[in-house]
RODOTI-84873 format. One line per 4 residues: number of its first residue (from 1); their letters; for each residue x, y, z of C-alpha. Coordinates in Angstrom, 1 decimal, decimal comma. Each point is the difference from the previous one (the first is absolute). Layout:
# residues N
NUM = A = X:Y:Z; ...
//
This chain:
# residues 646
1 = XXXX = 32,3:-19,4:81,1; 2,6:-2,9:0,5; -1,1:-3,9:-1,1; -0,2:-0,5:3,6
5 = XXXX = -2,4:2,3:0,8; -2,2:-1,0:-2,8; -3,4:-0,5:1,2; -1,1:-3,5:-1,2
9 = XXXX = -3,1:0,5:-0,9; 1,4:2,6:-2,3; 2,2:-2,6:-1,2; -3,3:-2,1:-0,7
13 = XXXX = -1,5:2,8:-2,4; 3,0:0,6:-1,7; -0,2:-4,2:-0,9; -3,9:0,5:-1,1
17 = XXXX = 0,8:3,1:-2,2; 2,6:-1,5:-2,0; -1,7:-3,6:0,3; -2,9:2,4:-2,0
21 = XXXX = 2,3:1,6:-2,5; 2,0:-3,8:-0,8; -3,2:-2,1:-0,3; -1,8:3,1:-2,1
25 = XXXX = 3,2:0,0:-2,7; 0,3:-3,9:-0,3; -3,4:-1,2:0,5; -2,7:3,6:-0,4
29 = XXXX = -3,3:-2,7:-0,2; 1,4:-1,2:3,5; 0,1:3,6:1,3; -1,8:2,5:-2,0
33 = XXXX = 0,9:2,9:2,4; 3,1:-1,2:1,1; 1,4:3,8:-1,5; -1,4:1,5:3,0
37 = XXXX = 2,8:-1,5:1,6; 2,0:2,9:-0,9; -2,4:2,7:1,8; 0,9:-2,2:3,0
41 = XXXX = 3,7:0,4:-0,1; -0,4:3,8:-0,5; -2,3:0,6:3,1; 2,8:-2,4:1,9
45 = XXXX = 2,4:2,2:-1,5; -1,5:3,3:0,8; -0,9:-1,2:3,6; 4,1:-1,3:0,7
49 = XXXX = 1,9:2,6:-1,7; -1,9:2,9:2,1; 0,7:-2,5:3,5; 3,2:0,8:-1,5
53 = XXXX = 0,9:3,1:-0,4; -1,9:1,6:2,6; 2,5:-0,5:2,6; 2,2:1,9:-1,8
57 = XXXX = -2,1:3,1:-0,3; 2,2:1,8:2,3; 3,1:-0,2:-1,5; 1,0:2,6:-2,9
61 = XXXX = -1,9:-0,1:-3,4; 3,9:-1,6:-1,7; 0,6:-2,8:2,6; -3,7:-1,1:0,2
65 = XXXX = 0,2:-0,6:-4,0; 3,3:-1,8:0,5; -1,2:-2,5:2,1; -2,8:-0,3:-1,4
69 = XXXX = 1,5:-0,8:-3,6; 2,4:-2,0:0,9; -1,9:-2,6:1,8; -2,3:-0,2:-3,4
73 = XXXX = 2,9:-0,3:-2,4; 1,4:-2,9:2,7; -3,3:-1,2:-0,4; -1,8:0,5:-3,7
77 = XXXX = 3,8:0,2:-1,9; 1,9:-3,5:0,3; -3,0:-2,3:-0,9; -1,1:2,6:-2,6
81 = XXXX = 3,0:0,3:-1,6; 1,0:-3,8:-0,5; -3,5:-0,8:-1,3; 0,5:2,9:-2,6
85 = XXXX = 3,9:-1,5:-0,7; -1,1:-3,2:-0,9; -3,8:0,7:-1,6; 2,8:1,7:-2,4
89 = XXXX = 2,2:-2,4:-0,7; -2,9:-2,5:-0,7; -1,5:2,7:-2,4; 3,2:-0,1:-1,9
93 = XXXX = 0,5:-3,9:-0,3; -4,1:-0,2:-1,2; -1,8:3,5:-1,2; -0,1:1,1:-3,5
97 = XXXX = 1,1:3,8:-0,2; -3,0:2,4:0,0; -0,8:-2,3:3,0; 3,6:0,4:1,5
101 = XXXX = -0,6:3,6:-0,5; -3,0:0,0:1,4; 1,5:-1,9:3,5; 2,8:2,6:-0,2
105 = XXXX = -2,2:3,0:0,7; -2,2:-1,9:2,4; 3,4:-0,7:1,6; 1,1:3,5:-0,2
109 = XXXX = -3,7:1,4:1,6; 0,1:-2,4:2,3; 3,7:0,6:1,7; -1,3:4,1:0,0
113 = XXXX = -3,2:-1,4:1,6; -2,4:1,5:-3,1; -1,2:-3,3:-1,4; -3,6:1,0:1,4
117 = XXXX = 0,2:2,3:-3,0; 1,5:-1,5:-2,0; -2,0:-3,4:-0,7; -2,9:3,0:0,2
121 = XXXX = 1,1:1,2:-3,2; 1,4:-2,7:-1,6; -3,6:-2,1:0,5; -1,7:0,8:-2,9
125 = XXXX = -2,3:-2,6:-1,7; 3,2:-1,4:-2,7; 2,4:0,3:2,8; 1,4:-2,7:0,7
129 = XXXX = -2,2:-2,8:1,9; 0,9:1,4:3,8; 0,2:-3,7:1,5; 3,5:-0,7:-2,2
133 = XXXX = 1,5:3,6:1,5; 2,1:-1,2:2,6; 0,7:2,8:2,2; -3,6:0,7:-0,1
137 = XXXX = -0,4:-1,1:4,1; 2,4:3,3:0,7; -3,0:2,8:-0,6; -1,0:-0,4:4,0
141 = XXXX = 3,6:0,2:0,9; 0,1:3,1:-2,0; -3,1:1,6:1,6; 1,5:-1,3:3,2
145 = XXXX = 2,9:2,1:-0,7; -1,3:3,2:-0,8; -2,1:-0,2:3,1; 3,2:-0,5:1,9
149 = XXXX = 1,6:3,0:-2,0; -3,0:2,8:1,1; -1,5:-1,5:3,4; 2,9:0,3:2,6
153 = XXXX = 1,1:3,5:-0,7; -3,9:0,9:-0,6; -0,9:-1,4:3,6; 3,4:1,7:1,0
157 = XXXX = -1,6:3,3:-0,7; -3,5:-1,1:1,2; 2,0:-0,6:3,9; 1,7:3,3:-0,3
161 = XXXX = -2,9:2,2:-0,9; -2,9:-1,6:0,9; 0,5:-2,2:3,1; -2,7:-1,8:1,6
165 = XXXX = -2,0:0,4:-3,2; 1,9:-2,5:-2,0; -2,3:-2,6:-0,1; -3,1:1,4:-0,7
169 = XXXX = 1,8:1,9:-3,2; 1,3:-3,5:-1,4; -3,7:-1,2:0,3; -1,3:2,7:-1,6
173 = XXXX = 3,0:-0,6:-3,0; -1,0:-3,3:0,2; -4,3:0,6:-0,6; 1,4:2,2:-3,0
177 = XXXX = 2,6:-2,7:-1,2; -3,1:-2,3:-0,1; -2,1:2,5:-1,7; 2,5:0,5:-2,7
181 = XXXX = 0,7:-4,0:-0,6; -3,8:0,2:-0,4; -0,5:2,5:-2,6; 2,8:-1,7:-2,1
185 = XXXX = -1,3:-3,1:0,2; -3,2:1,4:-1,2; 1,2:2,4:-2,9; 3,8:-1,1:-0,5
189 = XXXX = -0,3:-3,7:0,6; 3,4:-0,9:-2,3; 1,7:2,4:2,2; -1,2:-1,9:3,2
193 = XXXX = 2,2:-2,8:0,5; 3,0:1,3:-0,2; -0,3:3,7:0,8; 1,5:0,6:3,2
197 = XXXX = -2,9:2,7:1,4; -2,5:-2,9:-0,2; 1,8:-2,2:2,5; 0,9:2,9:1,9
201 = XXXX = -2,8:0,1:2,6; 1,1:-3,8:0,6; 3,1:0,5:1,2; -1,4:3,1:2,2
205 = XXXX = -2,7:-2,4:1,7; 3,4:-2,1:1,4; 1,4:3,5:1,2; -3,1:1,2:1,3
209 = XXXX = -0,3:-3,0:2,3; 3,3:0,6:1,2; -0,3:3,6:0,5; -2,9:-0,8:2,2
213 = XXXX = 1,5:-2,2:3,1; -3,5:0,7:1,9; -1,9:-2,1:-2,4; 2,4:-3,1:0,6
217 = XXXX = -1,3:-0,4:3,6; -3,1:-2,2:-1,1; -1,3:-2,1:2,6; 0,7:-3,4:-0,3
221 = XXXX = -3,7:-1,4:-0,8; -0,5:2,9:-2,5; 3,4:-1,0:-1,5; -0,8:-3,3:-0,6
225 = XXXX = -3,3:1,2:-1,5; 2,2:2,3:-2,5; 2,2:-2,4:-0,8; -2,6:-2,1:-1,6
229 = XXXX = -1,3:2,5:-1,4; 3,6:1,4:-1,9; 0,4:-3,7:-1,1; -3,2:-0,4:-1,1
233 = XXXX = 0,3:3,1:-2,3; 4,1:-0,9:-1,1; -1,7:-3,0:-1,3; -3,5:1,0:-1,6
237 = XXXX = 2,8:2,3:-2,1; 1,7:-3,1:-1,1; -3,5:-2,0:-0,7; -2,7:2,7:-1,2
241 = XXXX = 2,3:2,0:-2,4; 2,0:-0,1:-2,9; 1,2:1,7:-3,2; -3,1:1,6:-1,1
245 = XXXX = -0,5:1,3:3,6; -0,3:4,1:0,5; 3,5:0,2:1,0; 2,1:1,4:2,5
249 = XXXX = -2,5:2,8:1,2; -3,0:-2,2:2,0; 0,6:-2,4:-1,2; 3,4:-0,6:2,0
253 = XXXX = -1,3:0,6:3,5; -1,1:-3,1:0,4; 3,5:-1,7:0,1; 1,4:3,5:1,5
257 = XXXX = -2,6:0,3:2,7; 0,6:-3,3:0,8; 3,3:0,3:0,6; -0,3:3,0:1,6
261 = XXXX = -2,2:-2,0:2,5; 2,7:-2,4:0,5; 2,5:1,9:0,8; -1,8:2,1:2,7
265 = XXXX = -1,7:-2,9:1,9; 3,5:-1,9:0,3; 2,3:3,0:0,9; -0,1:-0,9:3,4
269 = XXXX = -1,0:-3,8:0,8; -0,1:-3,1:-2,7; -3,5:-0,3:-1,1; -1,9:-3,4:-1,1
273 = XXXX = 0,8:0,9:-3,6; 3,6:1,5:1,0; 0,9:-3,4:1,4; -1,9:-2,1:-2,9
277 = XXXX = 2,4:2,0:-2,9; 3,0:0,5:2,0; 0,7:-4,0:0,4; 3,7:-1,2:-1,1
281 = XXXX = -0,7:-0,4:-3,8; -1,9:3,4:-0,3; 3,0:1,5:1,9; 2,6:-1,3:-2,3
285 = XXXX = -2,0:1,4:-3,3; -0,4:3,2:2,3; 3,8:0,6:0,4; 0,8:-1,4:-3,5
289 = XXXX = -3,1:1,9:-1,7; 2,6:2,4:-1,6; 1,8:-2,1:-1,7; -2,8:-2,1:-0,9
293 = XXXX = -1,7:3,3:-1,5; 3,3:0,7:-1,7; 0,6:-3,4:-1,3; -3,8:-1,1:-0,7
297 = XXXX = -0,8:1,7:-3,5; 3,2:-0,3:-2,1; 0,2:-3,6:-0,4; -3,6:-0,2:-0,9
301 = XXXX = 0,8:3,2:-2,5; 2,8:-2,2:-1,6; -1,9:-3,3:-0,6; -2,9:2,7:-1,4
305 = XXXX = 1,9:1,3:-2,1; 1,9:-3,0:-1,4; -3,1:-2,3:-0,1; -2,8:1,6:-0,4
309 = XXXX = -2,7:1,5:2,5; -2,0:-3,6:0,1; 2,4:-2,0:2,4; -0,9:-3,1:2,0
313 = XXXX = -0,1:-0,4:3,2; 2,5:-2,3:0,4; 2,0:2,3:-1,5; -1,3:2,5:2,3
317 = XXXX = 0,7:-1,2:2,9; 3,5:-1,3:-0,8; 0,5:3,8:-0,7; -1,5:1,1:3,6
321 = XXXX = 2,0:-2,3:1,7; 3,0:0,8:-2,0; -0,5:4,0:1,0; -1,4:-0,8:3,2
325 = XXXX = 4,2:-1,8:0,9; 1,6:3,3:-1,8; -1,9:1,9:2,3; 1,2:-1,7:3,2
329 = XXXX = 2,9:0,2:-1,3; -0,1:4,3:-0,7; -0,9:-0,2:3,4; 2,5:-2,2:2,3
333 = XXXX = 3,2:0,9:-2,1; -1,0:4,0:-1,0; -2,5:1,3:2,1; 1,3:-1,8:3,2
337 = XXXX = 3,8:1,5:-0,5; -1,8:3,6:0,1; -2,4:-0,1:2,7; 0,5:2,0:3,4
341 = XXXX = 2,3:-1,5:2,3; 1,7:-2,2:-2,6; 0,1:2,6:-2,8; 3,3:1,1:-1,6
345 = XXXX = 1,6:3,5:0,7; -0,5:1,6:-2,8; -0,3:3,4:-1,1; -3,6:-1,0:-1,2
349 = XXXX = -1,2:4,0:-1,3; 3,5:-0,2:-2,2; -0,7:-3,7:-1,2; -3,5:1,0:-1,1
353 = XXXX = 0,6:2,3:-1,6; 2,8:-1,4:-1,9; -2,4:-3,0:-0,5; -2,5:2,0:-1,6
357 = XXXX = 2,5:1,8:-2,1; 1,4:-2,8:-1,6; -2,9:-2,3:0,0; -2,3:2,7:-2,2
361 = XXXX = 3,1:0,9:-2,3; 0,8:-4,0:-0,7; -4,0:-0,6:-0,6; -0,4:2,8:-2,5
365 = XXXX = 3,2:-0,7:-1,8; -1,7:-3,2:-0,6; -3,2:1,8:-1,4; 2,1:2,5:-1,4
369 = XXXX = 1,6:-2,6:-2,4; -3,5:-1,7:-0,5; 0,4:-3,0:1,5; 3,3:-1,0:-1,1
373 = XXXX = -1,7:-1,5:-3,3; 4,0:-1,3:-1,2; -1,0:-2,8:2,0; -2,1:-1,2:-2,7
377 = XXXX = 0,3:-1,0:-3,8; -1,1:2,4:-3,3; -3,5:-2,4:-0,5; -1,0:-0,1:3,9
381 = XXXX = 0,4:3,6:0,1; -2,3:-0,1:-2,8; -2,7:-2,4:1,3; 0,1:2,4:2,9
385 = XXXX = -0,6:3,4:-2,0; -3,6:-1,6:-1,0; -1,4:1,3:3,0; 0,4:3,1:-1,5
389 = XXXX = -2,3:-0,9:-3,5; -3,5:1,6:1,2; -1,8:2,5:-0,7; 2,1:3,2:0,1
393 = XXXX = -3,5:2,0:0,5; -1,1:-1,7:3,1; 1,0:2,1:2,6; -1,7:2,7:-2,2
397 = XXXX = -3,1:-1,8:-1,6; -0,7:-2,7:3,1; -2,1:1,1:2,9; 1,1:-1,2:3,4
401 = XXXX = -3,1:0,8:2,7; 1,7:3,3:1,1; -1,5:3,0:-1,9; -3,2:0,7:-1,8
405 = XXXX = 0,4:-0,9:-3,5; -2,9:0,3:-2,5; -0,7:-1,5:-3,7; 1,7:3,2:-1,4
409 = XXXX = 2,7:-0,8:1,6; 0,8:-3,1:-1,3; 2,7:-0,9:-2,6; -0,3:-0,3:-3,9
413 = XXXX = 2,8:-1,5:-2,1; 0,0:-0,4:-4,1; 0,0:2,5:-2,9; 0,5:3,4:1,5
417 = XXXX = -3,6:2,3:-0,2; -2,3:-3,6:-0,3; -2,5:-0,3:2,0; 0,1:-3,5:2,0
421 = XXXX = -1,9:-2,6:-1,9; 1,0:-2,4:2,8; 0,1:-0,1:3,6; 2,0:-2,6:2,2
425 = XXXX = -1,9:-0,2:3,4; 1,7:-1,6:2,9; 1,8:-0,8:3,0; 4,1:0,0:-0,2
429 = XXXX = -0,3:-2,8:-2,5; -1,3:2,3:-2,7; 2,6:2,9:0,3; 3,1:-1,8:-2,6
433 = XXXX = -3,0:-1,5:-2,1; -1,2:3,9:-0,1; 3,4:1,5:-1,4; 0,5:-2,8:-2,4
437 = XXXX = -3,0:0,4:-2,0; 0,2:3,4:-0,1; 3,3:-0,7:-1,5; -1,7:-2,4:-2,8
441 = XXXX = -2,7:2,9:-0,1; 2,4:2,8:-0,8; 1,1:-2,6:-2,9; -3,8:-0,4:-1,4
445 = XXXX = -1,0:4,1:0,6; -2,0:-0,5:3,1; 0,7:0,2:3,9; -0,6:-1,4:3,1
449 = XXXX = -1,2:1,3:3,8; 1,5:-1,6:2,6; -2,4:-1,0:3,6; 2,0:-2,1:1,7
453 = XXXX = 0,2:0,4:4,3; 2,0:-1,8:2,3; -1,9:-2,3:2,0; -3,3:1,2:-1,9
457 = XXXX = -1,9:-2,8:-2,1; -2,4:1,4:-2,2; -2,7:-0,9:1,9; -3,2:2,5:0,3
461 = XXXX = -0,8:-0,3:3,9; 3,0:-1,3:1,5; 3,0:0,7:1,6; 2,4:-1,9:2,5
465 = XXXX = 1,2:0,4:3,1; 2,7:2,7:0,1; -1,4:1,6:-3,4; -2,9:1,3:1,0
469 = XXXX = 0,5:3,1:-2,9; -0,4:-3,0:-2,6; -4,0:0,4:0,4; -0,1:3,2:-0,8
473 = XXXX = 2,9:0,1:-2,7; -1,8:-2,7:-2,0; -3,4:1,6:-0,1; 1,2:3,0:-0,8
477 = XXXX = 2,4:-1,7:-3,2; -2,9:-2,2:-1,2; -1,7:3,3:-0,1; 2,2:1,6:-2,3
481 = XXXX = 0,2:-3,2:-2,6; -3,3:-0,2:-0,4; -0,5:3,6:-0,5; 3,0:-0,3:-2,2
485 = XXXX = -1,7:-0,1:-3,5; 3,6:-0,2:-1,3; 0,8:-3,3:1,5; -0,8:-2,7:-1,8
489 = XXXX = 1,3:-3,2:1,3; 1,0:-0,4:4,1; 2,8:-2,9:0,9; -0,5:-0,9:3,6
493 = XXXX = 3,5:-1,4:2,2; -0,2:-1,0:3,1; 1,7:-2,3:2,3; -3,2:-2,4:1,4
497 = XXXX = 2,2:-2,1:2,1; 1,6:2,7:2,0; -0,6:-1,7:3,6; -0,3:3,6:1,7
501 = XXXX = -3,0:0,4:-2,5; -2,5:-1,0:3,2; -3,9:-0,3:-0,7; 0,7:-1,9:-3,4
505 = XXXX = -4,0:0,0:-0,7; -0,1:3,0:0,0; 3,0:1,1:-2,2; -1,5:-2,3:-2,0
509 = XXXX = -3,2:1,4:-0,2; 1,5:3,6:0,1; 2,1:-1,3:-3,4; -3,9:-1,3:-1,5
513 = XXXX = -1,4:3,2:0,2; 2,4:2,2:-1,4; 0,3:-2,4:-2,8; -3,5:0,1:-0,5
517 = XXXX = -0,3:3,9:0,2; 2,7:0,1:-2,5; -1,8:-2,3:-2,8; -3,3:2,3:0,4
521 = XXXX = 2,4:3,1:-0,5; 0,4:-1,5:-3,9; 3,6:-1,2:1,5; 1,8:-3,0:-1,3
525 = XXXX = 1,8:-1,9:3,1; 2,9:-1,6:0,5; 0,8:-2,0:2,7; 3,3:-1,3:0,5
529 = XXXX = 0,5:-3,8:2,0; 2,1:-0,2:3,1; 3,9:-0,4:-0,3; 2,4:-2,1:2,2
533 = XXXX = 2,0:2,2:3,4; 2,8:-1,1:1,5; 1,4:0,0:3,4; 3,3:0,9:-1,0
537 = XXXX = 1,8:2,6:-2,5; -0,3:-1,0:-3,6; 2,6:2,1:-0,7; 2,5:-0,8:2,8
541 = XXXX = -0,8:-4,0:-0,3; 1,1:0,3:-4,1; 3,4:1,6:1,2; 0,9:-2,5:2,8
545 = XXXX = -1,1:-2,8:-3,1; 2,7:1,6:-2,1; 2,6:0,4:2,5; -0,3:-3,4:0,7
549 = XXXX = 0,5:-0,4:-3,5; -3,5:-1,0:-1,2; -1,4:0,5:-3,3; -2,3:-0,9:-2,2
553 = XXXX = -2,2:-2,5:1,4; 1,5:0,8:3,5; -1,8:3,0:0,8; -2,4:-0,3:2,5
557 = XXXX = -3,4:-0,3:0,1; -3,3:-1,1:1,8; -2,1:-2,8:-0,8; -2,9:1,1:-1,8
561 = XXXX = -2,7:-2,7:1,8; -0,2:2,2:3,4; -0,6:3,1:-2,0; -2,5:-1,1:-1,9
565 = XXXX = -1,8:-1,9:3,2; 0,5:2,7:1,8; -2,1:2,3:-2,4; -2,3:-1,8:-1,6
569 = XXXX = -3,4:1,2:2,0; 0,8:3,4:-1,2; 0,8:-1,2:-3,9; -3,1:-2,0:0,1
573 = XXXX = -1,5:3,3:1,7; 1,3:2,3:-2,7; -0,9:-2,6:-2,9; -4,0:0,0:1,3
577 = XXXX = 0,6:4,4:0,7; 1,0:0,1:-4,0; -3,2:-2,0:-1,0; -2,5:1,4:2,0
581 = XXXX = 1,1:3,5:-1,3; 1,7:-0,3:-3,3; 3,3:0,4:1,2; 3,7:-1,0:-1,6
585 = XXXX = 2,3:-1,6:1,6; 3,7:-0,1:-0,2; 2,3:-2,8:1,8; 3,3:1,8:0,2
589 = XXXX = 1,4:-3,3:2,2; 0,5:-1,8:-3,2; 3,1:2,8:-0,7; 1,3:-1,7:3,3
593 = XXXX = -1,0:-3,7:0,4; 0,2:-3,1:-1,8; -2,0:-2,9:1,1; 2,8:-0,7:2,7
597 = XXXX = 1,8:3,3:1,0; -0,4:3,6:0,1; 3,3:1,6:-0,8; 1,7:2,9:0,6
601 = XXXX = 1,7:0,5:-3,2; -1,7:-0,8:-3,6; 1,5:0,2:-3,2; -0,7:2,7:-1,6
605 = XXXX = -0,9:1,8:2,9; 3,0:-0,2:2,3; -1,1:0,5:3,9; -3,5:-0,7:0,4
609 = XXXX = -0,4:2,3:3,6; 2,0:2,5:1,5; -1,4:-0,7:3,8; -2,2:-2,6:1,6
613 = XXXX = -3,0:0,7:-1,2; 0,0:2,1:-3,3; 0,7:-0,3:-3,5; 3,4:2,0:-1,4
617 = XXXX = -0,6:2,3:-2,7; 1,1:-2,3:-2,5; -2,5:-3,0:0,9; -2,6:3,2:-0,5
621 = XXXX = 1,0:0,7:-3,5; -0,3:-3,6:-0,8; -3,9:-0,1:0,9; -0,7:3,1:-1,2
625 = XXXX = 1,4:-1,1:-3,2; -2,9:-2,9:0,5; -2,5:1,8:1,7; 0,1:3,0:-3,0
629 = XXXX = -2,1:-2,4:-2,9; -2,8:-0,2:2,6; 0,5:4,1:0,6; 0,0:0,5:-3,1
633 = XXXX = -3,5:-2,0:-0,9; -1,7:2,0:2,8; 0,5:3,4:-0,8; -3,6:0,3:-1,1
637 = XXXX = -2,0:-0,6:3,0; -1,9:-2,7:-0,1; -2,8:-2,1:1,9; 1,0:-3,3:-1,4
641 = XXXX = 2,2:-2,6:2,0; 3,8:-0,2:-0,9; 1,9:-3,0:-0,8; 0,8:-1,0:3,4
645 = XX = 3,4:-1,3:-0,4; 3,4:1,5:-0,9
//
């Protein structure tokens, strides 16, 4: 379909989808389902493409796949290709290596149009924070793409062999599609996102529509009622959901219904609501919405990734603006010099093609040399590796919500055929305290058990959205300690602050009572005190200190004030918890902060983290080395109070 022919209104839903997806990345309180904006664009998508290629159906099976390919590598390649060029170059003048690696193989997956799958396997819960991944925006244009790949030459065959039953078939795909996004977003939920057969049945709503030319003939008053009715759901998407919503499966149709309504009540007049979004500004962001998808996230990824995840809105907005003008740009001086009627003469299939060839091979000869880390001096490269000083028994020892996993099957460290005389019990904040007392144990003859689960505060009762195992998981492990007559002393981690933790009262409470049923199993408890998280990487933030050529006192840091405002309902919390029951407790913050900053290097210690949020192996072996006198004093249980300080 040409830019002239465009239908406006379809111009106008085009400008609300990515309107969604912009104000959702830069502002997500603003827009909390703004993501739905994507399920828009495929049902567009679906619904255009088949308008497409169904005028071709009667030539040959090769020259209907010509055309059709080389009007969407004139379309999707250009723009694609320059954002990728410079997102590149940008990555080389300001990422650190594993990160440049890292953009390399996004780069690579996203020129062969796989990047679905790859951020799918590449987002596990260390992976790198995906708001700083800047190709990240390119998994719908992969999805897009394989759709592209399979449809044509599958309705091809659908015209040839079963004729006047084409539509009906595609719905039916289309009811199974949905059924299949369902039951992954119920039992495979990691996999949803990104996994191309859960946005399937989107993209087959859009050709269902267009394989069905009867049901465009709505009269007028109905069409005006349906198009209220499509905006109405387009937008209770954008307003009623958000991240912890069942998604795609249902919970998608209300943004893909919707637009499904829109389409069919303005395919053959302008509606109320086709006129209200199809005015002059909504037009422009329509024909630019490419572009503006394209150019949209990588900025933003950049300042994430150089500043920190906490940016102001000033800063914000300067960024918007500044991606919103690159995106104009993309499309006046690239798009524009490739669209029908004005486009080049090219031999488009053989330029693909070659565009894909070399594109992939230059992207993973970047990853392939691991991010060209000669770009950076002997002690950056050094800062850098302390991402890499955790626990090497997490993926092993650390449960992460997706299997059954029972108190037998949990961890011990120490002296080799000792039972554990100590258990650390925790979310992800307790996994590198775990494997550095056992350490210390193996030293003094005993061991350690390691119950540490992402996202999973030991808290009896309680479990957050998105984690809904965690209830189960922590009854099951308080079980086993307190029927564990070989445990004598239980250290409890976990990260109180944590802003996804919702329902603090009862966490809280949930954290009480396992406390208390842990003292009246002849338990000795120790609780450890909240420590400071940042909205940057530690790691990554040293290196760029000492590339700079800072030193010494020039590391950075964090004021200490904010941290300690910012938790002191829980210390005071945890201070009246160790009272009321006769618990310890343990402040490992004062290994970090001094009355004015919390560091990310100490002496003696070296690199306090090695990400945001946790501790490196090395700040664990510190307060283990402080935590083990009070260990050591409760290995006989015993129903007195402890000294409650460190």
């Amino acid at each position: 379909m040409t830019q002239k022919a465009m239908r406006q209104d379809i111009q106008g839903m085009r400008a609300l989808a990515v309107l969604s997806v912009v104000l959702f990345h830069y502002f997500p309180e603003a827009l909390p389902g703004g993501f739905t904006g994507v399920d828009i664009f495929f049902v567009i998508s679906g619904y255009l493409i088949t308008k497409s290629i169904v005028p071709d159906m009667g030539l040959p099976l090769g020259e209907m796949t010509k055309r059709f390919y080389r009007r969407r590598i004139r379309r999707i390649f250009p723009a694609l290709f320059v954002m990728i060029l410079v997102t590149m170059a940008v990555g080389y003048a300001v990422m650190f290596p594993d990160a440049y690696e890292r953009l390399g193989l996004s780069a690579a997956s996203s020129v062969l149009f796989v990047s679905n799958f790859y951020f799918w396997s590449t987002g596990g819960y260390f992976a790198a924070p995906a708001a700083t991944e800047p190709l990240l925006h390119t998994w719908s244009l992969s999805i897009e793409e394989q759709f592209y790949i399979v449809f044509p030459i599958a309705i091809f065959c659908l015209y040839r062999y079963a004729g006047k039953h084409v539509a009906a078939i595609v719905a039916a795909a289309t009811l199974a599609l949905f059924a299949l996004s369902e039951y992954v977003a119920l039992y495979r939920p990691s996999a949803g996102y990104y996994f191309t057969g859960s946005r399937a049945y989107e993209l087959a709503i859009g050709a269902t529509l267009a394989l069905a030319p009867k049901w465009e003939h709505v009269p007028a008053r109905a069409a005006e009622v349906m198009a209220g009715a499509g905006l109405a759901g387009v937008v209770a998407g954008f307003v009623v959901l958000d991240e912890s919503s069942h998604f795609p499966g249902t919970g998608a149709l209300f943004p893909c219904l919707g637009a499904a309504a829109l389409l069919l009540a303005g395919a053959n007049r302008l509606t109320m609501v086709g006129r209200a979004i199809s005015n002059r500004v909504f037009r422009y962001i329509g024909d630019i919405s490419y572009s503006f998808y394209l150019w949209h996230w990588p900025p933003l990824a950049f300042l994430k990734y150089y500043y920190g995840l906490d940016l102001d809105p000033g800063l914000l907005l300067a960024c918007l603006l500044v991606s919103f003008g690159l995106s104009a740009a993309s499309y006046h001086f690239v798009e524009q010099r490739f669209m029908p009627r004005r486009g080049l003469n090219l031999p488009y299939l053989k330029l693909g093609a070659a565009m894909v060839a070399t594109g992939s091979a230059a992207c993973l000869f970047i990853a392939m040399s691991k991010g060209l880390p000669q770009r950076f001096t002997p002690d950056a490269l050094a800062a850098l590796a302390t991402a890499r000083d955790y626990s090497p028994e997490r993926a092993r020892c650390h449960y992460d919500n997706q299997a059954r996993f029972d108190y037998a099957d949990t961890c011990v460290f120490g002296a080799p055929g000792v039972p554990a005389r100590i258990a650390v019990w925790g979310d992800s904040h307790g996994a590198e305290l775990a494997y550095a007392l056992g350490e210390r144990a193996r030293a003094e003859g005993s061991a350690v058990r390691q119950i540490t689960g992402s996202g999973c505060p030991p808290a009896v009762g309680y479990a957050r959205r998105g984690r809904a195992p965690c209830r189960e998981y922590n009854e099951r492990m308080l079980a086993g300690l307190a029927a564990d007559d070989t445990i004598h002393v239980v250290v409890i981690a976990s990260y109180l602050q944590n802003q996804n933790y919702d329902d603090k009262a009862a966490l809280l409470d949930g954290m009480e009572r396992a406390v208390a049923q842990l003292r009246a199993a002849g338990k000795r408890v120790i609780v450890t005190m909240p420590i400071p998280v940042f909205d940057f990487d530690p790691p990554e933030a040293l290196a760029r200190s000492i590339q700079r050529g800072g030193g010494g006192g020039g590391f950075p840091a964090i004021p200490s004030q904010p941290f300690f405002a910012e938790t002191a309902q829980y210390r005071a919390y945890l201070n009246r918890l160790a009272v009321k029951h006769g618990a310890a407790l343990f402040d490992p913050a004062k290994l970090i902060c001094d009355a004015r900053l919390c560091h990310l290097q100490r002496p003696g210690i070296g690199a306090t983290y090695f990400n945001a949020s946790h501790i490196s192996l090395s700040t664990a072996r510190a307060v283990s080395d402080r935590m083990w006198p009070m260990i050591e004093a409760g290995h006989t249980p015993s129903a007195a109070p402890a000294d409650r300080s460190d």
